[in-house]
C-alpha positions in Angstrom: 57.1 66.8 -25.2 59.3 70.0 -26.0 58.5 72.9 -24.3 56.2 71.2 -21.3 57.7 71.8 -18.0 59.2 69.3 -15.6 56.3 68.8 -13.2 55.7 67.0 -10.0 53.9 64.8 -11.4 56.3 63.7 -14.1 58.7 63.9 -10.9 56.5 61.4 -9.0 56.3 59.0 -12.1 59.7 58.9 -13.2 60.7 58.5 -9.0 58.6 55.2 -9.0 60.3 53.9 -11.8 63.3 55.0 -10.4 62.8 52.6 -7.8 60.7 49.7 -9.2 63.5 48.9 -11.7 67.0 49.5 -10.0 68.4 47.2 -12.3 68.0 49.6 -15.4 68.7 52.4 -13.6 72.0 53.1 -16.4 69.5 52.2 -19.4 67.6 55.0 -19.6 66.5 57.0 -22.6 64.3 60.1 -22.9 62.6 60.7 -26.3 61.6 64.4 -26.8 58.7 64.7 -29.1 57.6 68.0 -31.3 61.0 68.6 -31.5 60.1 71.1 -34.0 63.6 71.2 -36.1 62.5 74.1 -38.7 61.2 76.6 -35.9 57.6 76.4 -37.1 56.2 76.6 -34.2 58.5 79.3 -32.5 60.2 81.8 -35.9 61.7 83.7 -32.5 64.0 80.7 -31.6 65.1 81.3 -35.1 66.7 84.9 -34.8 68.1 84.1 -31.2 68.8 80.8 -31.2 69.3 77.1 -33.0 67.6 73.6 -33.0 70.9 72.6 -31.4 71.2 74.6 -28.8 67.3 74.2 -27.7 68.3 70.6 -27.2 71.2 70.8 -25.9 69.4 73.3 -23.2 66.8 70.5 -23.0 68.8 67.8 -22.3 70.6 70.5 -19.3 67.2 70.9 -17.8 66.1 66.9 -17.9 69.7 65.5 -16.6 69.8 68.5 -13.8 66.0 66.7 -12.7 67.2 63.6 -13.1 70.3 63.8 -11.0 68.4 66.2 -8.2 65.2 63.6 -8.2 67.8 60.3 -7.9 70.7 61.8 -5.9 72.6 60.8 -8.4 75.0 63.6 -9.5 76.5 61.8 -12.4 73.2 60.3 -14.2 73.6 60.7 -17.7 71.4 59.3 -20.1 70.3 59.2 -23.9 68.0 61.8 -25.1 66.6 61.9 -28.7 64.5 64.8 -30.2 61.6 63.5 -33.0 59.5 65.3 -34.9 56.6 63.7 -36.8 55.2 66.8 -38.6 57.5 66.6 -41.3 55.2 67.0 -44.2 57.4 65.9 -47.0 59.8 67.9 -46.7 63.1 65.7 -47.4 65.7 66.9 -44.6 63.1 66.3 -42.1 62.8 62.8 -42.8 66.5 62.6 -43.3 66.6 64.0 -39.7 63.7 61.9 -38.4 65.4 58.8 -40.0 68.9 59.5 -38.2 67.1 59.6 -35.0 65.3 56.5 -35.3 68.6 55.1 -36.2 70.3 56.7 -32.9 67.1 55.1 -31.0 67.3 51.7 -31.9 71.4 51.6 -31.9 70.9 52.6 -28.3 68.1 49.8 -27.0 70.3 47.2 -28.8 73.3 48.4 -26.5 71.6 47.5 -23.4 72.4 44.8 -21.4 69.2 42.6 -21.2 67.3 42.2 -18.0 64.8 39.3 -16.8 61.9 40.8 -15.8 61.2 37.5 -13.0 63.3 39.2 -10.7 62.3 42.5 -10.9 61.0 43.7 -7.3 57.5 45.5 -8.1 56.6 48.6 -5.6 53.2 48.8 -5.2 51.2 52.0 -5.9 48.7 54.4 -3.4 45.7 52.4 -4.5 47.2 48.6 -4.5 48.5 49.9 -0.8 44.9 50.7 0.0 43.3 47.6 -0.8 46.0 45.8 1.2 45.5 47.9 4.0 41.5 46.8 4.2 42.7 43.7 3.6 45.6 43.2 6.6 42.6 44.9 8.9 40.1 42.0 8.6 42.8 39.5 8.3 44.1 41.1 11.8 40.5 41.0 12.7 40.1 37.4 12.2 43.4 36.1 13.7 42.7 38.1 16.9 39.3 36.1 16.3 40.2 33.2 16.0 42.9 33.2 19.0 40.0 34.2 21.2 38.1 31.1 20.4 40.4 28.8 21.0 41.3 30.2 23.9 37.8 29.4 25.3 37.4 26.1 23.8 40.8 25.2 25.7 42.9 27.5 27.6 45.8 26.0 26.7 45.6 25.7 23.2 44.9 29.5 23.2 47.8 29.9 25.1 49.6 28.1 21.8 47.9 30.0 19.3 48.9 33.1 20.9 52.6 31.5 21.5 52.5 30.8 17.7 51.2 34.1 16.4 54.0 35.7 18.1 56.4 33.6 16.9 54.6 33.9 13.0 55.4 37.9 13.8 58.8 37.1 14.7 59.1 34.6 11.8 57.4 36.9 9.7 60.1 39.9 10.5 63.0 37.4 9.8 61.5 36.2 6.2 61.4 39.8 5.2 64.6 40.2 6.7 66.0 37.3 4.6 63.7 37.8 1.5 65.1 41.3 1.2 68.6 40.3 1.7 68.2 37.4 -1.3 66.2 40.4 -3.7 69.4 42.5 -3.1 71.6 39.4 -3.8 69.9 38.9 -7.4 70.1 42.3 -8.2 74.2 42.5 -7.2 75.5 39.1 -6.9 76.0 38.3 -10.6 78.5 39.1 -13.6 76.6 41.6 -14.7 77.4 44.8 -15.5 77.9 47.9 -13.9 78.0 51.0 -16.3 79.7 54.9 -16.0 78.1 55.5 -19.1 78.6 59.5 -20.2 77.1 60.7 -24.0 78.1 62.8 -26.0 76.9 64.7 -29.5 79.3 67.5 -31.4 78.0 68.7 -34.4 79.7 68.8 -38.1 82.2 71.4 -38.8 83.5 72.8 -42.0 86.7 73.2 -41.1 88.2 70.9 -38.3 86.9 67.1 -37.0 84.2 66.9 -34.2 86.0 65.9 -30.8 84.9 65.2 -26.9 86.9 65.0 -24.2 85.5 62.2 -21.4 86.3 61.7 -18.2 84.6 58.3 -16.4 85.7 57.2 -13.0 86.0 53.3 -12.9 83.8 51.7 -10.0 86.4 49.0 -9.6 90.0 48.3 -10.6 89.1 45.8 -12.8 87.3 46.8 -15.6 86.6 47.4 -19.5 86.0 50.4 -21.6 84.0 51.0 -24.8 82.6 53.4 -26.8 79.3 53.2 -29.2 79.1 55.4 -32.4 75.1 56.3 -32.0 75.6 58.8 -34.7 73.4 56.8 -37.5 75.7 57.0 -40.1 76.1 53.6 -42.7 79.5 53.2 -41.3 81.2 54.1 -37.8 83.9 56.8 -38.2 84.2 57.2 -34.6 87.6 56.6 -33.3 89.3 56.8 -30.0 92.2 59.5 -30.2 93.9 59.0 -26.8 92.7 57.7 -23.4 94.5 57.7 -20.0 93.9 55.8 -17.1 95.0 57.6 -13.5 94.8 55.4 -10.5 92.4 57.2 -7.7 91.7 55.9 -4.4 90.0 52.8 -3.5 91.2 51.1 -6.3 89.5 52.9 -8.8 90.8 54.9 -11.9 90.2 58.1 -13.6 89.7 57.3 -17.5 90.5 60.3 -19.3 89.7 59.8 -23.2 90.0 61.9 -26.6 87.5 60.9 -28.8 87.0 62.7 -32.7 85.2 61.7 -35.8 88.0 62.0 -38.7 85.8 63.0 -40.9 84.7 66.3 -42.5 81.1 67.5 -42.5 80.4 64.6 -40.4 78.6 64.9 -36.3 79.5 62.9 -33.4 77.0 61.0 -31.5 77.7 58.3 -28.7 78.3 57.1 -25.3 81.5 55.9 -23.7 80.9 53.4 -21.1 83.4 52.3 -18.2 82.1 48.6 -17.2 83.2 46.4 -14.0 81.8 43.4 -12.8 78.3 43.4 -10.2 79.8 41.3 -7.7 83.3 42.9 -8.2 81.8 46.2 -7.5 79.8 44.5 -4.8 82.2 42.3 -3.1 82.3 43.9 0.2 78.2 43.9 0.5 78.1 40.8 -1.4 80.2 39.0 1.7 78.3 40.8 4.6 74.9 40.2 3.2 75.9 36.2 2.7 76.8 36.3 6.2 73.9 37.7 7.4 72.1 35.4 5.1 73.3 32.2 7.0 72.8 33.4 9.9 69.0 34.5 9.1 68.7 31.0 7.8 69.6 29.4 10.6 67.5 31.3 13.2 64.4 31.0 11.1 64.9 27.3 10.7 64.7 26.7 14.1 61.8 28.9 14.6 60.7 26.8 11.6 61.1 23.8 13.8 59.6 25.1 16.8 56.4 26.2 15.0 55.9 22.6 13.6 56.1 21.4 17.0 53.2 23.9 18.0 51.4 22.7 15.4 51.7 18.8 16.2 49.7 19.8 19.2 47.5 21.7 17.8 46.2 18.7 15.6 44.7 16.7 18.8 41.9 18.6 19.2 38.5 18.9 18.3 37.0 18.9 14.7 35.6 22.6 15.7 39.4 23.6 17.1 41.1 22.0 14.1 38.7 24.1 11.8 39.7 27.0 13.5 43.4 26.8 13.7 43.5 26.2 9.5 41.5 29.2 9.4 44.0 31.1 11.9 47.0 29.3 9.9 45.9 30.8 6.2 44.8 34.3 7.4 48.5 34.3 9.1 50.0 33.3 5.7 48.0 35.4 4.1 49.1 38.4 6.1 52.6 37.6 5.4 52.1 37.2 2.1 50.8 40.5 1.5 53.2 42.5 3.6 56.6 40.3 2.0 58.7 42.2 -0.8 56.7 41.3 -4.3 58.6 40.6 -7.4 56.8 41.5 -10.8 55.8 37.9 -11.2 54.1 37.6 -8.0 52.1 40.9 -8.9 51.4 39.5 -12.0 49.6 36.1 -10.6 47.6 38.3 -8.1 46.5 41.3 -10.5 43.0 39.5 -11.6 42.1 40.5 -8.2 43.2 44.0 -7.7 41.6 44.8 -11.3 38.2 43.4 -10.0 38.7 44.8 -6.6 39.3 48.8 -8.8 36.6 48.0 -10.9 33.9 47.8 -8.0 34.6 51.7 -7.2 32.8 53.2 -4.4 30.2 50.6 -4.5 32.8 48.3 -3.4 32.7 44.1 -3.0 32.3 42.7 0.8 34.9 42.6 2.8 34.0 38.7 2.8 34.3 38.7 -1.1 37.1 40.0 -1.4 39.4 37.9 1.5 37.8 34.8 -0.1 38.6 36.2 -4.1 42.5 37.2 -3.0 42.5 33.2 -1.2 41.5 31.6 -4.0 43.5 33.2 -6.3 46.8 33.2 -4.0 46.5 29.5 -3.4 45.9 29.1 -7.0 48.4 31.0 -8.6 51.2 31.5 -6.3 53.7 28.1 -6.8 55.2 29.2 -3.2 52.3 28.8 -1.5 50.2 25.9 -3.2 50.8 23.4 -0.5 48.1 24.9 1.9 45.8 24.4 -0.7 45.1 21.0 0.5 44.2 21.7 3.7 42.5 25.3 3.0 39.2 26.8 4.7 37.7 30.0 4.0 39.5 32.5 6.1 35.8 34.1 6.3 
């Protein structure tokens, strides 16, 4: 909203979003509401100022947060200023039906994203309940390895030979689950945008004109520029653009852009675009290296822990309980602390919203490991083969 200040909470907010979704991170688009064109609100801004200029000192103060929150010193992103209290008055809506127009000729620009491989970062509270969660399930493996090691010494000395492999296992499947999330989100044809806006107003004498400068991020690459003003037709043109090798391959693209048109403003973006895994190709080769070899040391951990559990399956009824019981709290555990994709969240949420909805009251400890099993086994493809064999980790 105009006028509100650029707290650390909206900080904290925007951050996570930041993060969740790095794959948008050039789609952005802030819309500023009770915009307040007419100076109702504020007759000072009228005798000191314009509408213009207190959003173009808006859009300073958001981009300046923006680029100090991300570390990003050339975010740029779309900003458009609404205001609903127009009250018939006719150059309101006019202006209110422009901007809608400059919204919607933005989102259908975008480059469209599937949300199945979005990574989803979980917040303080989800944390929290996985925390009380990885403390029983810790609890009952350390448990369970006990037991077994009385029933038999040496099948506890497996059990506790196979937990630390699972740890070691564990560290190289987040390892190479990490290394695949970053491959989606880089290894692809996509593309990756310089994007920088740009707005001039009308003048009465004279065209609107911007100068942009956009450094390439590879030395292959395209150039475009989208007329967001709102107008019926596009009078936008590109007046002159230069291309100046830099280092590294990349290239300086210097451009002239004007609206030849009298009482007519400028609105739009110009957008330098290479290809993900051009940009990429570097990391793209070491993580696929690192990727093969990650396979191959957890395949033969793989093996080894198939062996261990061949010999776990001789024993007693008792024993065998326990090891499945061992086996699924381990899983479990693994499952919980492994990067989540907004899909996976998705199938597990039933849970978390129960688990919130208990409050201070709470559900058992007992209730709650065998709720999160039930619906993990259920709902989770990756995981549905220990279904068949399942016991109550509790």
């Amino acid at each position: 909203k105009c006028g509100c200040p650029i707290t650390p909470a909206w900080k904290n907010q925007i951050l996570r979003y930041w993060r969740q979704f790095p794959m948008m991170q050039s789609q952005w688009i802030f819309v500023h509401t009770a915009a307040d064109p007419y100076a109702k609100n504020n007759p000072q801004r009228r005798k000191t100022s314009s509408f213009e200029e207190a959003c173009h000192n808006r859009v300073e103060v958001v981009t300046e947060a923006m680029q100090d929150l991300t570390q990003d010193k050339s975010f740029s992103a779309a900003h458009i200023f609404v205001e609903c209290d127009i009250e018939d008055e006719e150059v309101l809506e006019a202006v209110l039906a422009k901007k809608h127009n400059n919204f919607f000729t933005h989102i259908a620009n975008f480059v469209p994203v599937h949300i199945d491989n979005l990574p989803f970062q979980k917040g303080p509270r989800l944390l929290e309940i996985d925390g009380a969660l990885l403390a029983s399930i810790d609890a009952i493996v350390e448990a369970s390895t006990e037991t077994l090691m009385e029933v038999q010494n040496s099948l506890g000395q497996l059990l506790d030979l196979r937990n630390k492999h699972a740890q070691e296992t564990e560290h190289h499947r987040q390892e190479l689950a990490a290394i695949e999330m970053e491959l989606k989100q880089i290894d692809h044809d996509g593309d990756v945008e310089n994007v920088e806006h740009f707005r001039e107003p009308w003048r009465l004498f004279g065209y609107p004109a911007a100068q942009i400068r956009l450094m390439s991020r590879h030395s292959i690459f395209t150039t475009s520029v989208i007329d967001a003003s709102g107008y019926r037709k596009q009078y936008l043109k590109v007046k002159s653009q230069t291309n100046t090798p830099m280092g590294e391959g990349r290239q300086l693209v210097e451009m002239t852009i004007h609206t030849p048109r009298l009482l007519t403003s400028m609105s739009g973006k110009a957008v330098v675009a290479s290809k993900s895994s051009d940009v990429y190709a570097d990391r793209i080769k070491l993580l696929k290296k690192n990727q093969k070899q990650l396979s191959e040391i957890l395949e033969e951990e793989l093996a080894a822990q198939r062996l261990e559990e061949e010999e776990v399956g001789v024993c007693q009824q008792e024993e065998q309980h326990t090891v499945r019981r061992h086996k699924i709290a381990i899983e479990m555990r693994d499952f919980i602390k492994m990067p989540w994709t907004c899909e996976t969240y998705h199938a597990m949420r039933p849970f978390y919203t129960e688990v919130k909805a208990a409050g201070q009251s709470g559900m058992s400890t007992k209730d709650q490991l065998q709720k999160f099993q039930r619906l993990w086994l259920e709902h989770v493809p990756e995981y549905g083969h220990l279904a068949a064999e399942a016991v109550d980790v509790i």
